[in-house]
C-alpha positions in Angstrom: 30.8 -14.9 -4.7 26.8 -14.8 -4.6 25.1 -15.2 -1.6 21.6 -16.4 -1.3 19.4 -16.3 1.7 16.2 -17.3 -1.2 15.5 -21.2 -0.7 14.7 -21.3 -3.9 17.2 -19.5 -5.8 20.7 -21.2 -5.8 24.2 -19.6 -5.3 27.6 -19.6 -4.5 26.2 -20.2 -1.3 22.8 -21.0 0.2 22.0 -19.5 3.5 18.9 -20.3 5.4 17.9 -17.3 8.2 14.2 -17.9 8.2 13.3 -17.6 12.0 16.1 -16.3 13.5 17.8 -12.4 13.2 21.4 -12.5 11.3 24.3 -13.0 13.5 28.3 -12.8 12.8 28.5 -15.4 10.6 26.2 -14.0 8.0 28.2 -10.8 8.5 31.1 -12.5 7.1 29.4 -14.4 4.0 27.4 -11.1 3.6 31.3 -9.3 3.3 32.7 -11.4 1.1 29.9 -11.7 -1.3 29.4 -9.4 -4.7 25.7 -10.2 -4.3 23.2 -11.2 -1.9 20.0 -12.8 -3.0 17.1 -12.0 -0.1 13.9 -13.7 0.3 10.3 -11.7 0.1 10.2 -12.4 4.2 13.5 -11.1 5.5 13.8 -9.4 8.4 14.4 -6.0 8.4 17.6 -6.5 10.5 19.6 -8.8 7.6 17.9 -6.6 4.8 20.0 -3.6 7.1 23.4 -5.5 7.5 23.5 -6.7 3.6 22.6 -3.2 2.5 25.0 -2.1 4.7 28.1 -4.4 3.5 27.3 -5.8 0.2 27.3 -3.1 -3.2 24.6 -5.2 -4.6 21.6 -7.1 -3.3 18.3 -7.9 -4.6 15.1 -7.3 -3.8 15.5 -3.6 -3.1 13.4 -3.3 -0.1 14.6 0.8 0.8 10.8 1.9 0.0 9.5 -1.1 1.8 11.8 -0.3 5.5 11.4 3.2 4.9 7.9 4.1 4.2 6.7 0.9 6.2 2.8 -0.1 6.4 -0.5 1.4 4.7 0.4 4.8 6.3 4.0 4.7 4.9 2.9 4.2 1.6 0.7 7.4 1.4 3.8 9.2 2.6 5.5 7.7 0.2 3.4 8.5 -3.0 2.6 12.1 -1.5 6.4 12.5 -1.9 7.1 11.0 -5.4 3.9 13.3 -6.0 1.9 10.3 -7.6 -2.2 10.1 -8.1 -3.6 8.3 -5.0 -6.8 8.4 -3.3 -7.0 11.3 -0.8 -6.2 9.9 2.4 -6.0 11.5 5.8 -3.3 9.6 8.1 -4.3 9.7 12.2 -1.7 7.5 14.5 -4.4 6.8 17.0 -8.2 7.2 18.0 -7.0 9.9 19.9 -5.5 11.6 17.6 -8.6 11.2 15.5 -10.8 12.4 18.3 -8.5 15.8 18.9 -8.4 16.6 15.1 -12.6 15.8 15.0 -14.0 16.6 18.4 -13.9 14.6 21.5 -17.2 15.0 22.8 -18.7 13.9 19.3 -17.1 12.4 16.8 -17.9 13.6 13.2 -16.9 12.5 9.5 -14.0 14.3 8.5 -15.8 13.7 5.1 -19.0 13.3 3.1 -20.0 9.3 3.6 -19.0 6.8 1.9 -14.8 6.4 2.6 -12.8 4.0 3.5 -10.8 2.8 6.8 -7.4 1.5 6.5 -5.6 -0.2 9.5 -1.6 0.4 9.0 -1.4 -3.5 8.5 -2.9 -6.5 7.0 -3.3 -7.4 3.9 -6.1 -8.9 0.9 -8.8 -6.7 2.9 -8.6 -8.2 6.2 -7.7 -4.5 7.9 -9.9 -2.3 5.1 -13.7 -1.3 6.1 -16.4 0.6 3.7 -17.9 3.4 6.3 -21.3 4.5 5.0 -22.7 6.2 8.2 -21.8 7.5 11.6 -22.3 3.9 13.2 -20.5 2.5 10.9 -17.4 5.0 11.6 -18.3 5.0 15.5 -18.0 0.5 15.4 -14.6 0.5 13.5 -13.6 3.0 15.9 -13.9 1.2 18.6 -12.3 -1.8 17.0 -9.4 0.6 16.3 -9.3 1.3 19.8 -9.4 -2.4 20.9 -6.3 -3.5 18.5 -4.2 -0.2 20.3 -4.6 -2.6 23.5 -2.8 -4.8 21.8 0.1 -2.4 20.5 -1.4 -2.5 17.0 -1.6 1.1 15.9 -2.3 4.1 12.8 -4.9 4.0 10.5 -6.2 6.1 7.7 -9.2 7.6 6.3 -9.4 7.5 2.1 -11.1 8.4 -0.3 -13.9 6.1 -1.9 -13.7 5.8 -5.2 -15.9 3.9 -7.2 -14.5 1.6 -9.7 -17.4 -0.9 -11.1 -15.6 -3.7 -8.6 -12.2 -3.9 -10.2 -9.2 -3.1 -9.3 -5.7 -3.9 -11.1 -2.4 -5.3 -10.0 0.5 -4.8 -11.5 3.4 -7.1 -10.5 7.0 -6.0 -10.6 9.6 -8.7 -10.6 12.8 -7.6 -11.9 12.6 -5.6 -15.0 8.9 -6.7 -15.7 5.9 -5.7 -15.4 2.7 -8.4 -14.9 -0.9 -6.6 -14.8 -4.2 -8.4 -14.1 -7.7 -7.3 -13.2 -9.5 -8.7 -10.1 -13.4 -7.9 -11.0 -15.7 -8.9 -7.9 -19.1 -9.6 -10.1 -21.3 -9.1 -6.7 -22.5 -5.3 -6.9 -22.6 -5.2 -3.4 -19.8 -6.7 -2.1 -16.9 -3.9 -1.6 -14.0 -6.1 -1.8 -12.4 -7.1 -5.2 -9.8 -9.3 -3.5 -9.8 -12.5 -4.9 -10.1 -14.0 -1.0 -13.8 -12.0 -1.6 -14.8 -13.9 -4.6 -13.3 -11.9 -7.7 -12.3 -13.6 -10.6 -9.2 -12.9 -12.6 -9.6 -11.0 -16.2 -6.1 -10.5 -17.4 -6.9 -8.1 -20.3 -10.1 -6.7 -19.7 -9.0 -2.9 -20.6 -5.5 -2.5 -21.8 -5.6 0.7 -22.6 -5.8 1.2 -18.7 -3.2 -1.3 -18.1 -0.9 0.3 -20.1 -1.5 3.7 -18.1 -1.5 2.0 -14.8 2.5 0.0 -15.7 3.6 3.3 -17.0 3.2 4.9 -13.5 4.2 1.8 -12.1 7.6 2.1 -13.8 8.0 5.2 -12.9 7.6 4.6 -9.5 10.1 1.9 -9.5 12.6 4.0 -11.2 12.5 7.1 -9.0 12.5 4.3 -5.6 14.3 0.9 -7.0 11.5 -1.3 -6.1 11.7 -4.5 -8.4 9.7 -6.9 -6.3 6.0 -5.7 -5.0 2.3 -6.3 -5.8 1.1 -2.8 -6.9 -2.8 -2.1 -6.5 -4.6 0.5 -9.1 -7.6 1.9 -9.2 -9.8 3.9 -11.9 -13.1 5.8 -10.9 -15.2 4.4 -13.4 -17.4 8.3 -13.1 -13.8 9.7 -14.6 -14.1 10.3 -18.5 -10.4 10.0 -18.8 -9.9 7.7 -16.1 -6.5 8.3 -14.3 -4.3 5.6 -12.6 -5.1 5.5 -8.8 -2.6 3.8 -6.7 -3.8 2.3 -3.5 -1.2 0.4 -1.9 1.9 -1.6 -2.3 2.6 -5.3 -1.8 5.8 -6.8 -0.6 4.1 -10.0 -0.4 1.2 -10.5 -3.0 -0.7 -13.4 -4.3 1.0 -15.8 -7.7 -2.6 -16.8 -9.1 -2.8 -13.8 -11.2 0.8 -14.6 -12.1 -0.2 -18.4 -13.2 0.8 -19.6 -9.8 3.7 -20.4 -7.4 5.6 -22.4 -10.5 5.3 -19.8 -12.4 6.1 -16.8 -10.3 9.6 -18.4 -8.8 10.0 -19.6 -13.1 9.5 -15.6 -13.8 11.4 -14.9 -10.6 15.1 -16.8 -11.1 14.8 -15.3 -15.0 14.8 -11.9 -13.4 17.3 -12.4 -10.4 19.7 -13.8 -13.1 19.4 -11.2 -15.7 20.0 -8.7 -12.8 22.9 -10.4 -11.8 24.3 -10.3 -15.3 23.5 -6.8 -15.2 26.2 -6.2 -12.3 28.9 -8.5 -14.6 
């Protein structure tokens, strides 16, 4: 029997949990099942329990639970040994402050970096730092979202990339890249909430660089649903992948849109499940 907790994939059995944690009776259908089908926004708890009682469920999400938020990540690709953008990791201000000097707080780097919060997504939580005001506001606004129970953040390495940036979407056994160019020079963001535009094959020599560490990564951590976000210094003569981030939940324009992503979507879940017999 297949189990599916996606409301748009259909099974054996259809089982909604969206709202609510999983309680004894998805247990049992979670037992008796071969596979379990899981949607992009399941709680950590029913990814647990089917993991935990089921030999075979999709998405794999171990990467995601384990190595959880922006700071995760970077623990993540230190440990697979992968090309990122050097990041320092600090759990709090204070933290910050003790490694850098209470009494005055100094760049732990030459100006320009980047601030990461451990959470949010499309660039809501990411801040360009150019000067010591610049570091001293975001601090503060670090230290107001700790109020609130919100906390970790990150110092990284800027790397300038000509405003693009690449995704590389894995769903299944594929791989999906597109560029997001931001044509305004001054704007920092190249989300495409910040006004870039999608150019699907503007380098493929690059793309084909950026998928192959992609796979790799996916192999060594069985990921086979995430947005993946690359970077190239555009000084670099040889430009190397850069990876930036992960995305459990990433945006379908790139993709052709929602119809297309859930079309590409059941292919894969299906040839996985055949995979399994």
């Amino acid at each position: 029997m297949i189990v599916s907790y996606h409301p748009l994939f259909e099974a054996d059995r259809n089982i909604i949990c969206a709202g609510r944690q999983p309680n004894a009776e998805d247990l049992a259908a979670i037992q008796s099942a071969k596979a379990v089908i899981l949607g992009q926004g399941c709680y950590q708890s029913l990814y647990a329990m089917a993991r935990a009682n089921c030999p075979n469920v999709f998405p794999n999400y171990d990467a995601r639970f384990r190595y959880p938020g922006k700071l995760g990540q970077i623990r993540l690709f230190r440990k697979l040994d992968v090309r990122h953008p050097e990041s320092r990791i600090y759990s709090d201000v204070a933290s910050f402050q003790k490694r850098h000097g209470c009494d005055r707080v100094m760049s732990p780097r030459q100006f320009p970096f980047v601030v990461k919060l451990d959470w949010g997504g499309e660039g809501e939580t990411v801040y360009f730092i150019n000067s010591a005001d610049s570091l001293q506001r975001i601090l503060k606004l670090i230290t107001d979202f700790e109020k609130s129970g919100q906390t970790g953040f990150l110092l990284q390495e800027y790397i300038p990339s000509d405003g693009k940036s690449l995704r590389v979407a894995a769903i299944g056994r594929r791989l999906i890249s597109y560029w997001r160019v931001q044509p305004d020079t001054h704007n920092f963001y190249s989300s495409l909430r910040a006004g870039a535009f999608i150019a699907p094959d503007k380098q493929p020599l690059l793309q084909q660089k950026a998928e192959a560490v992609v796979q790799t990564v996916c192999q060594r951590t069985g990921i086979n649903l995430a947005g993946f976000d690359v970077i190239f210094s555009k000084d670099a003569e040889d430009p190397a992948p850069l990876l930036l981030e992960i995305n459990y939940f990433f945006g379908r324009k790139g993709l052709g849109g929602s119809d297309a992503y859930y079309g590409i979507l059941k292919t894969e879940i299906q040839a996985w499940l055949d995979g399994i017999g």
